[in-house]
Rosetta silent file (secondary structure, phi, psi, omega in degrees, C-alpha in Angstrom):
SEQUENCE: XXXXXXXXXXXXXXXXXXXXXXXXXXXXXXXXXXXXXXXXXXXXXXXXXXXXXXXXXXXXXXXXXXXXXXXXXXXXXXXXXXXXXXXXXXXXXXXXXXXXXXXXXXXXXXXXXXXXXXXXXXXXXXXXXXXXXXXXXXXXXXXXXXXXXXXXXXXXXXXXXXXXXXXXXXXXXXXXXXXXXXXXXXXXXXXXXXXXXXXXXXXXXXXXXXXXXXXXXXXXXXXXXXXXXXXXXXXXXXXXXXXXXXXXXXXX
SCORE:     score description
SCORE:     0.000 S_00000001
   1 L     0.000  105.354  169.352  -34.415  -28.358   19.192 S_00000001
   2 L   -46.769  130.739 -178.092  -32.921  -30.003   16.469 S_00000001
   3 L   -56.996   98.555 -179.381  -29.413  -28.589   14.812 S_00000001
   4 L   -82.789  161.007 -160.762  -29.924  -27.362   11.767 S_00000001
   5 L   -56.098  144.809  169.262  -28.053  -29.371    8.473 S_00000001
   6 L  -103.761  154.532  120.920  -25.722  -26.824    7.107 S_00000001
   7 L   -89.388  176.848 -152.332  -24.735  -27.176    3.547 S_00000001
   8 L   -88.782  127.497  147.668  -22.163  -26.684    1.137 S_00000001
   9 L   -84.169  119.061  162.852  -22.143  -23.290   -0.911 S_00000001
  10 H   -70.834  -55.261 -153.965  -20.780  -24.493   -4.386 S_00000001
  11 H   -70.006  -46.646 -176.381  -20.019  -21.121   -5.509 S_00000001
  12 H   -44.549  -38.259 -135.251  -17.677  -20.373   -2.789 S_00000001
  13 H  -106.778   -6.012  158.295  -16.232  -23.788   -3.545 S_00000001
  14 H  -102.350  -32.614  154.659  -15.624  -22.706   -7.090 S_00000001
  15 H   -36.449  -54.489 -176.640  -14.731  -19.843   -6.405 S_00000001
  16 H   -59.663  -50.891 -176.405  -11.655  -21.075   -4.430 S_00000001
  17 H   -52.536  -15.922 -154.190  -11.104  -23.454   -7.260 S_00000001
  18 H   -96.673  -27.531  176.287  -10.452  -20.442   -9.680 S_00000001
  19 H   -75.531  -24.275 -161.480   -7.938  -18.918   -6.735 S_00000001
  20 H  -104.579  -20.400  177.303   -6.001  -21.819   -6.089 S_00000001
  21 H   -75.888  -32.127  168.828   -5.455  -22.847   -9.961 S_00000001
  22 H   -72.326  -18.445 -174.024   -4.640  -19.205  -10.574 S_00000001
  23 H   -89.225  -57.190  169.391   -2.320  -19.057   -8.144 S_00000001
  24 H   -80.156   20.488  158.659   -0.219  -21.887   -9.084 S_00000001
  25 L   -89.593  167.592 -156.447    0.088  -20.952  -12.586 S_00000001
  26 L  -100.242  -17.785 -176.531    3.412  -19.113  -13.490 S_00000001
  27 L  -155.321  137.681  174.072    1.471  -16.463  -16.245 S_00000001
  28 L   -23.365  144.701 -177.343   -1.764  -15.134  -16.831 S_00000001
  29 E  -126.566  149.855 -177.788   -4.786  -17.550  -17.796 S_00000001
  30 L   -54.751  169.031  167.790   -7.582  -17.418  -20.810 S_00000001
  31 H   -44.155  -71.553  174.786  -11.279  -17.941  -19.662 S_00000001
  32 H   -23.705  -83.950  165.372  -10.886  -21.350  -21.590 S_00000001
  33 H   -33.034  -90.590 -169.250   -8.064  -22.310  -19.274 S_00000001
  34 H   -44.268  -30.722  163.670   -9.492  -21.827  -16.353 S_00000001
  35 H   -36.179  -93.698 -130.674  -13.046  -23.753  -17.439 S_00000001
  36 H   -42.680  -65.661 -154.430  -10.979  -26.784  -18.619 S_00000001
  37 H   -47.500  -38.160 -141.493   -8.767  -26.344  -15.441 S_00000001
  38 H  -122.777  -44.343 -169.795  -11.485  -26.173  -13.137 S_00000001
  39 L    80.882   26.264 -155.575  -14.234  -28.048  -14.700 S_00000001
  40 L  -127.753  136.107  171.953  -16.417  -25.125  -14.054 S_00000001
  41 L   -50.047  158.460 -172.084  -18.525  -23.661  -17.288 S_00000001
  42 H   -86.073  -13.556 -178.473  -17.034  -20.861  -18.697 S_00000001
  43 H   -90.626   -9.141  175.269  -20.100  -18.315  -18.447 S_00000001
  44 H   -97.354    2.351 -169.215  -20.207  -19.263  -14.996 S_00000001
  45 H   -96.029  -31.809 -175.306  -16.369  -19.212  -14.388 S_00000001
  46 H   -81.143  -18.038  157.542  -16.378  -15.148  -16.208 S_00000001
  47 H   -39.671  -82.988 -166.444  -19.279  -14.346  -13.575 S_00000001
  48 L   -61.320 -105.593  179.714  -17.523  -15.493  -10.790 S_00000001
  49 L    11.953  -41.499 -175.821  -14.276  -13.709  -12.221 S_00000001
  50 H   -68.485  -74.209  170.585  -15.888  -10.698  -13.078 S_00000001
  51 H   -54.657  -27.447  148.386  -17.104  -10.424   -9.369 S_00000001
  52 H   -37.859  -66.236 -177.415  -13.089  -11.205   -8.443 S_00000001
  53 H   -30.683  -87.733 -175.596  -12.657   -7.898  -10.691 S_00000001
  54 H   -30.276  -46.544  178.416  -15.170   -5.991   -8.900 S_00000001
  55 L  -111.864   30.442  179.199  -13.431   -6.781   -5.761 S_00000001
  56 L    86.961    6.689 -163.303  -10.064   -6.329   -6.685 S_00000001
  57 L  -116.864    2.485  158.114   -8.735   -9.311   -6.208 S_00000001
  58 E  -108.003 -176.868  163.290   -8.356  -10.385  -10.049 S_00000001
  59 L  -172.647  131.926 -157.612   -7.251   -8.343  -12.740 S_00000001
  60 L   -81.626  128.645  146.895   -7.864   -8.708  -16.830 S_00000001
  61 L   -46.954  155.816 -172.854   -5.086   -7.770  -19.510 S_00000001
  62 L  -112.550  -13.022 -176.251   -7.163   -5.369  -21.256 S_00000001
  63 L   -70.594  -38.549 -164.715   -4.867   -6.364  -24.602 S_00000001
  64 L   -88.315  -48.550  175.127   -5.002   -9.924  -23.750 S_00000001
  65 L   104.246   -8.617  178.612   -8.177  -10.837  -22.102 S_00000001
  66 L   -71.032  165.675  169.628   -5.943  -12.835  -19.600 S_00000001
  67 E  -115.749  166.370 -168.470   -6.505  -12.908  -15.720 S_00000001
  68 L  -155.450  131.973  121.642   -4.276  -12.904  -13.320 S_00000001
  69 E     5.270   75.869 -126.860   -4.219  -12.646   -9.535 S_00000001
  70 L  -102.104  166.051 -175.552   -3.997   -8.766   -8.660 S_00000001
  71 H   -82.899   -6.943  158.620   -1.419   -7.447   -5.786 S_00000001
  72 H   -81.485   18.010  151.806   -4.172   -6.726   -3.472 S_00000001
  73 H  -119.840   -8.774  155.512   -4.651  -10.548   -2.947 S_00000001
  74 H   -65.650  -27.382 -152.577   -0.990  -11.080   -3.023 S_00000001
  75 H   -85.462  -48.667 -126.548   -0.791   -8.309    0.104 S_00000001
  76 H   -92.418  -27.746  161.894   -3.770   -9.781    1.557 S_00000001
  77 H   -77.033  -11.739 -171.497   -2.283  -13.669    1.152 S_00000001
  78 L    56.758   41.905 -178.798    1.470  -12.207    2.094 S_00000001
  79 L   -54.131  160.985 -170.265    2.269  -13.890   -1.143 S_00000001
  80 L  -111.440   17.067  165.773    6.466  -13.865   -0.805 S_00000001
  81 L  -111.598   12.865 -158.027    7.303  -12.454   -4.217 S_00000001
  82 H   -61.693  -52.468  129.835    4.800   -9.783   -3.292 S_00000001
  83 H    37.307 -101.195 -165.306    7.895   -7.740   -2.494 S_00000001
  84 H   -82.277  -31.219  176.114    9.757   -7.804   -5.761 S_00000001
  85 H   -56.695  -70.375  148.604    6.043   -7.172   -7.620 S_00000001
  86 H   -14.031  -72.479  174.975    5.417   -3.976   -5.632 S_00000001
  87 H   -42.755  -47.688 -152.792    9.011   -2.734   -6.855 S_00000001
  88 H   -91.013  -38.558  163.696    9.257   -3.522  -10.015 S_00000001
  89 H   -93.708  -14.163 -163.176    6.052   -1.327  -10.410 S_00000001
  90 H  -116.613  -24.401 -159.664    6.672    1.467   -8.468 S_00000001
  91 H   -81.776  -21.597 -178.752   10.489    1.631   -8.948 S_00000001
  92 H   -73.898  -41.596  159.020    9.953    3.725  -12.445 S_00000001
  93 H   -36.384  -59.963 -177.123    7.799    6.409  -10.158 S_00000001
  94 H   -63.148  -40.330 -161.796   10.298    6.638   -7.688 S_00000001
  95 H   -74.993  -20.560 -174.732   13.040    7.234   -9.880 S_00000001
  96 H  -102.215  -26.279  169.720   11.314   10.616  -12.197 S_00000001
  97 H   -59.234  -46.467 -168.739   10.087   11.542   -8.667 S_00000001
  98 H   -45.088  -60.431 -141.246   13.985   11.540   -7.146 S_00000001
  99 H   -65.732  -29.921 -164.825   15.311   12.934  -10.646 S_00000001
 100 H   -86.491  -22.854 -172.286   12.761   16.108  -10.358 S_00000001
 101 H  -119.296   11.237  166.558   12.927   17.307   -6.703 S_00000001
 102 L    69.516   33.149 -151.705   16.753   15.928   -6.225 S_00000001
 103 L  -156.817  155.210  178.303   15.658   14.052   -2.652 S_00000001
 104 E   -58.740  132.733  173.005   15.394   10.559   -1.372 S_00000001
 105 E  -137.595  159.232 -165.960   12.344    8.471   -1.841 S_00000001
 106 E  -145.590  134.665  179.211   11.438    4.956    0.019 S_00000001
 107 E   -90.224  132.745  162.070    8.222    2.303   -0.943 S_00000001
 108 E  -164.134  155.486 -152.573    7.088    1.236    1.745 S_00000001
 109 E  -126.824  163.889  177.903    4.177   -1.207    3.364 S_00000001
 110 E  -100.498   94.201 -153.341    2.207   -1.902    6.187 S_00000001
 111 E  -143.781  133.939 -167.941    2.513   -5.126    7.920 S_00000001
 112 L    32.459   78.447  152.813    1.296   -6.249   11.565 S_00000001
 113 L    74.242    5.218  153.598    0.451   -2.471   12.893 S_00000001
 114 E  -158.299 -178.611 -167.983    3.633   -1.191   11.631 S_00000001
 115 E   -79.153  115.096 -179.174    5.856    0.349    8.558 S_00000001
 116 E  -115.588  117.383  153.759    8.480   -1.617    6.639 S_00000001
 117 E   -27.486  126.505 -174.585   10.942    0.067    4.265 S_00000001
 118 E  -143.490   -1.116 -168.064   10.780   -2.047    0.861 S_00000001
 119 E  -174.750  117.191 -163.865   12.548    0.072   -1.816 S_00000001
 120 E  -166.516  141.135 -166.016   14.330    3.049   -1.722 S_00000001
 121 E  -116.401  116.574  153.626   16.567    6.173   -3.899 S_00000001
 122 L   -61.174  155.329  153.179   19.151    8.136   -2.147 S_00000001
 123 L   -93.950  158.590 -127.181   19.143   11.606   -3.385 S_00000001
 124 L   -76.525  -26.991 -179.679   21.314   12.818   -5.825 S_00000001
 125 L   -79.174  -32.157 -156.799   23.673   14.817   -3.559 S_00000001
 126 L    61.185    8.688  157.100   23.804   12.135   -1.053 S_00000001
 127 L   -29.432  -48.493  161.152   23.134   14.114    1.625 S_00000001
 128 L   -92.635   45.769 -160.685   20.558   12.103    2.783 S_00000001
 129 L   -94.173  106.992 -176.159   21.083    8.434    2.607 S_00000001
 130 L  -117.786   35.377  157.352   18.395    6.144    3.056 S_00000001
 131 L   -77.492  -15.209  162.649   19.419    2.899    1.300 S_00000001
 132 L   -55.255  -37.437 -172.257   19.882    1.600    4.425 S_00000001
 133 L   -61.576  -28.279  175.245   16.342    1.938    5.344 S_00000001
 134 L   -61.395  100.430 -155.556   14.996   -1.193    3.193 S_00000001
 135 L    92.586   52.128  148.266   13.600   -4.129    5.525 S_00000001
 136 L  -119.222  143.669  171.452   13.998   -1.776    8.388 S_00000001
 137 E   -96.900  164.875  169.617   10.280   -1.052   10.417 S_00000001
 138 E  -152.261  178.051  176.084    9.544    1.976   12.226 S_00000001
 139 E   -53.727  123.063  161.232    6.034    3.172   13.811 S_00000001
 140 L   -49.933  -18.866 -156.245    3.041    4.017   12.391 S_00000001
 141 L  -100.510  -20.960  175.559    2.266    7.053   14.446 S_00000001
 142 L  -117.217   21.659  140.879    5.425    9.157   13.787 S_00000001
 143 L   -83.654  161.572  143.054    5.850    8.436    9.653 S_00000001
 144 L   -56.034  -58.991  170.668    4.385   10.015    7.294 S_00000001
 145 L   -65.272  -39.228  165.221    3.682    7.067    5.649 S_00000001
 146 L   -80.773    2.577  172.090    2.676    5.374    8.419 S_00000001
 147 L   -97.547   11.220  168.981    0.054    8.211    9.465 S_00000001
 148 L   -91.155  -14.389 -169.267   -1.690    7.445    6.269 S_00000001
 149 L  -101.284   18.494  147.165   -2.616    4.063    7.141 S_00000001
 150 L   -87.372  -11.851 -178.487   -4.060    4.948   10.186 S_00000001
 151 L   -87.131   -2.735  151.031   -6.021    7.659    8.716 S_00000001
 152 L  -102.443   39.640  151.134   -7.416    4.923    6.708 S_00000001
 153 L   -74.115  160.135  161.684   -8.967    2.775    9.840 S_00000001
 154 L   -74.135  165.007  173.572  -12.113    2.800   11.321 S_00000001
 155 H   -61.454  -16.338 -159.804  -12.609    4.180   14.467 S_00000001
 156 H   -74.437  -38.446 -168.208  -13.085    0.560   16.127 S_00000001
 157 H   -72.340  -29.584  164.920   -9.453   -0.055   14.536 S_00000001
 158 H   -52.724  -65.676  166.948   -7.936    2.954   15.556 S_00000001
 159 H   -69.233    0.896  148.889   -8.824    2.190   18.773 S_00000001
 160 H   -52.870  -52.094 -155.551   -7.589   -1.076   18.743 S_00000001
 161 H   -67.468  -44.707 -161.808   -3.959    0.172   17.270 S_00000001
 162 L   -70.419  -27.994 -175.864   -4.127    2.811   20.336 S_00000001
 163 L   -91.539   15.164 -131.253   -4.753    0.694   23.049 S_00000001
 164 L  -144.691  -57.138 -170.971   -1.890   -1.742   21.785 S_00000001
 165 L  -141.154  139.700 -170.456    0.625    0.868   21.484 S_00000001
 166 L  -106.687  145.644  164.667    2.158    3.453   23.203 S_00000001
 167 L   -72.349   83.087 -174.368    3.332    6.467   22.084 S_00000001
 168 L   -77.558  145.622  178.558    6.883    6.744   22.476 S_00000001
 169 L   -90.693  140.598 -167.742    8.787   10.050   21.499 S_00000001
 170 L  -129.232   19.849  157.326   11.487    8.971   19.552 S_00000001
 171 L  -166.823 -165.666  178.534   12.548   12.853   19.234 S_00000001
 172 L   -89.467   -5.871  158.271   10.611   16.319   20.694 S_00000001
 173 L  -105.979   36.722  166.942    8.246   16.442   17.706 S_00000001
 174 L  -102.331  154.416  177.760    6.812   13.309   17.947 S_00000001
 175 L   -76.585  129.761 -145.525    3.259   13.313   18.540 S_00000001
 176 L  -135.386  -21.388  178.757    3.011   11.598   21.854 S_00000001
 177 L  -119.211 -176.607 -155.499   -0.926   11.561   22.806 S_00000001
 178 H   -97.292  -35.926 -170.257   -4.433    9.808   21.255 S_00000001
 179 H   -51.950  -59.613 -144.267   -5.675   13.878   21.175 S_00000001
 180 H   -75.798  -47.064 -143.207   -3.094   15.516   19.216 S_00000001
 181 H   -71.522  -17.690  178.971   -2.563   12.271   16.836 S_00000001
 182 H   -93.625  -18.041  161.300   -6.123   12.181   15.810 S_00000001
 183 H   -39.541  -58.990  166.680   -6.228   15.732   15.130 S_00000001
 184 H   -51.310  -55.247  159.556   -3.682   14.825   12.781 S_00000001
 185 H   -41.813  -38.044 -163.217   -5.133   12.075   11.179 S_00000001
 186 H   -87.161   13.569 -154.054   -8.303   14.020   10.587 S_00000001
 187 H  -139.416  -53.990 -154.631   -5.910   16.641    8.688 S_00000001
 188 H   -73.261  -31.911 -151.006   -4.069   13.648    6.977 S_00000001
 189 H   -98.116  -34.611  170.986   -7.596   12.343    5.473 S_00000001
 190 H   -80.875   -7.404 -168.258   -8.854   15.780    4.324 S_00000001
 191 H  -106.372  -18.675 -166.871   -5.278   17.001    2.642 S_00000001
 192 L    55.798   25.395  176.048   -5.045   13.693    1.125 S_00000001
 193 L  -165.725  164.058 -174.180   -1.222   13.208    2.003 S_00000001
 194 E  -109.607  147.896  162.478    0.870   13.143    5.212 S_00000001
 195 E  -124.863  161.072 -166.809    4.158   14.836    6.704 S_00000001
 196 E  -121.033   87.007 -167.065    6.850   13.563    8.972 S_00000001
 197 L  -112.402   93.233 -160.978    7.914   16.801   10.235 S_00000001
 198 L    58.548   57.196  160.296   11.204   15.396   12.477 S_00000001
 199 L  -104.636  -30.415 -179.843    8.577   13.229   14.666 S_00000001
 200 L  -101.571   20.155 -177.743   10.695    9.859   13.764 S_00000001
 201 L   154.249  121.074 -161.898   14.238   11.482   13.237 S_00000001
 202 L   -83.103  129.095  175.607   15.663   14.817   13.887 S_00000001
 203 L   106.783  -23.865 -177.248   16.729   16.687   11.259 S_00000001
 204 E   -85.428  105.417 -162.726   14.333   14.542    8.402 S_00000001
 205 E  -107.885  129.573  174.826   11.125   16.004    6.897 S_00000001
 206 E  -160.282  136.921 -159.947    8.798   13.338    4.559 S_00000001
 207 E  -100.266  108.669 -174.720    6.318   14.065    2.433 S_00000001
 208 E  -108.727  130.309  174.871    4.079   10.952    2.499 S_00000001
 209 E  -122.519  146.854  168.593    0.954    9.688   -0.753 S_00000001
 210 E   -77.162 -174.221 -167.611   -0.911    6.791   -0.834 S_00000001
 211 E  -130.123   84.828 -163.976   -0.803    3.928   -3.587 S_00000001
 212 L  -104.405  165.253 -179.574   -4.398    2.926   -3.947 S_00000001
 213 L   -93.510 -157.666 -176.712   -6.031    0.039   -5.749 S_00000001
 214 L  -107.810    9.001  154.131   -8.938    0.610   -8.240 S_00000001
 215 L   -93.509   -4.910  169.838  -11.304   -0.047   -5.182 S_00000001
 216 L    81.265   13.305  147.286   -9.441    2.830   -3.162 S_00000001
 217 L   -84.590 -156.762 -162.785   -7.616    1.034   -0.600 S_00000001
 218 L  -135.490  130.615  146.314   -4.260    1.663    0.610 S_00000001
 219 L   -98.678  -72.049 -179.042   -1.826   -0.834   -0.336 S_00000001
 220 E  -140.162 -179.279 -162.881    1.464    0.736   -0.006 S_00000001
 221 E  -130.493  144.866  170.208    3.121    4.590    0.476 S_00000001
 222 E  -130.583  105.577 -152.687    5.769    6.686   -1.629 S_00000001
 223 E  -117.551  149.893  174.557    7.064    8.991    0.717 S_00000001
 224 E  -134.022   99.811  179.191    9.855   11.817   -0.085 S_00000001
 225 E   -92.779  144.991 -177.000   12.475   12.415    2.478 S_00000001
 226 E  -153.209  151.510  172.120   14.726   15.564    2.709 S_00000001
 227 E   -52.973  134.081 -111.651   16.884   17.038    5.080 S_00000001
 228 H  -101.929  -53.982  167.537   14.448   19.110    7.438 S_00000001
 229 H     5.654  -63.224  153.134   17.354   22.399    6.456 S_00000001
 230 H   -82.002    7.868 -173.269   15.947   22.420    2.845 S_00000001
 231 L  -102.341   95.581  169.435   12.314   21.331    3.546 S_00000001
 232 L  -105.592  164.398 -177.028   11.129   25.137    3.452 S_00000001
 233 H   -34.955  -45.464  179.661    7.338   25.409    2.541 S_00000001
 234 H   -38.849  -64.401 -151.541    8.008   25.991   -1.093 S_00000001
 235 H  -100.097  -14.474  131.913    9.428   23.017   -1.499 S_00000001
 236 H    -9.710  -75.386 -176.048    7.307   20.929    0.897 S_00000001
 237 H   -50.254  -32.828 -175.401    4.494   22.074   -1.461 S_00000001
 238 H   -77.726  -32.379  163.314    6.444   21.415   -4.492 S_00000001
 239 H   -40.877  -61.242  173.322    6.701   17.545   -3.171 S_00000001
 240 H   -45.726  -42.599 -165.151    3.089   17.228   -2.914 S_00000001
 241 H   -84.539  -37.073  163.729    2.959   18.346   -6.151 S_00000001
 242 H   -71.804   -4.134  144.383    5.541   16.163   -8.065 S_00000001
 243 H   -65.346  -61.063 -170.967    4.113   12.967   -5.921 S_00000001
 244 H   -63.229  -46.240  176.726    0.804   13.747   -7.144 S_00000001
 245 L   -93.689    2.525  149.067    1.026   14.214  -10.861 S_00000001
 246 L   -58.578  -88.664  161.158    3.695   11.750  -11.116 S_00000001
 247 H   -56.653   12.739 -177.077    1.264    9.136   -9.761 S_00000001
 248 H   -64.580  -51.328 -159.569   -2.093   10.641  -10.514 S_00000001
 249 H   -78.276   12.427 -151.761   -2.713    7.562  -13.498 S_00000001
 250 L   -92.648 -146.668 -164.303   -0.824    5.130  -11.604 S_00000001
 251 L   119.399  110.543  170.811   -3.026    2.342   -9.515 S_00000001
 252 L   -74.726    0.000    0.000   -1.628   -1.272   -8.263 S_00000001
């Protein structure tokens, strides 16, 4: 049986062209630009662009009409300013989040099956001081933040993560089996936000929301840590609620 000839898909192969010319320009580019740049017509270069859009991985000035490269294809290339990008958007959030409930908040990302610190506001008392915490990882299964990104896997992926890693208690309220933790998760996915209640560090309570794109993935978490002393319900509740309408318009 003969092999059959594969060919070339040209769109893909323009596609690529439109990623790798966008990528090494330094500031958003016109339609025009990219045509010339590319050689590729321009109603067929805002098609393919358009479908970029769609999947999140471009994203139009709406003043300008330029494109740009969106931060869910810097996370997904592990571009290395991705970082400083994240921050720089999220750093205004954190800070009217801090000023209103008086408590520590930390940015933070997911990267190969577990949670890295990337940004982070002591609170105002200094009670709590977690500037230390930036570039430091900790677990997915005993954050807050990190129980959000497991509640968004599939089950195949879950069970991948589980079978990977074991649950060590890294105090007496960490969640230590695959029963209890999916319980959790299944609680984490219907409440739409996560708590840390002491399971990674005795004495800490953190109130964890996601950061979603405009396709509703999870890119990164804004989490609110407080000494577990003052985290009485009230003010649990009142977290959720200054996380939420603080960020309700927000979207990377």
């Amino acid at each position: 049986m003969e092999e059959k000839q594969l060919k070339i898909n040209h769109s893909v192969q323009k596609v690529f062209a439109i990623i790798e010319i966008m990528t090494a320009a330094e500031s958003p580019m016109t339609l025009n630009d990219i045509s010339k740049q590319t050689t590729i017509p321009k109603a067929t270069a805002s098609r393919l662009l358009y479908t970029l859009m769609t999947l999140g991985y471009v994203q139009q000035n709406p003043k300008t009409a330029d494109y740009s490269l969106s931060l869910k294809f810097k996370l997904l290339t592990n571009s290395t300013t991705i970082n400083h990008d994240i921050v720089s958007l999220v750093r205004p959030y954190m800070q009217q989040i801090s000023s209103e409930l008086n408590e520590a908040t930390c940015l933070s990302l997911c990267d190969k099956q577990e949670l890295v610190y990337i940004e982070s506001i002591d609170s105002q008392d200094n009670l709590l001081n977690v500037t230390q915490k930036i570039g430091k990882r900790a677990p997915l299964y005993c954050t807050g933040a990190g129980k959000l990104y497991l509640s968004k896997m599939s089950e195949e992926e879950l069970e991948h993560y589980l079978a990977q890693t074991q649950l060590v208690p890294l105090t007496n309220q960490t969640i230590v089996t695959e029963k209890a933790l999916k319980k959790e998760l299944l609680k984490v996915r219907e409440q739409g936000f996560s708590i840390d209640d002491e399971e990674c560090e005795l004495g800490v309570r953190c109130v964890a929301i996601p950061l979603m794109d405009q396709q509703q993935t999870l890119l990164a978490t804004l989490s609110v840590s407080m000494p577990a002393i003052r985290a009485s319900r009230e003010k649990t509740n009142q977290t959720v609620e200054v996380l939420k309408n603080v960020t309700r318009n927000f979207c990377l």
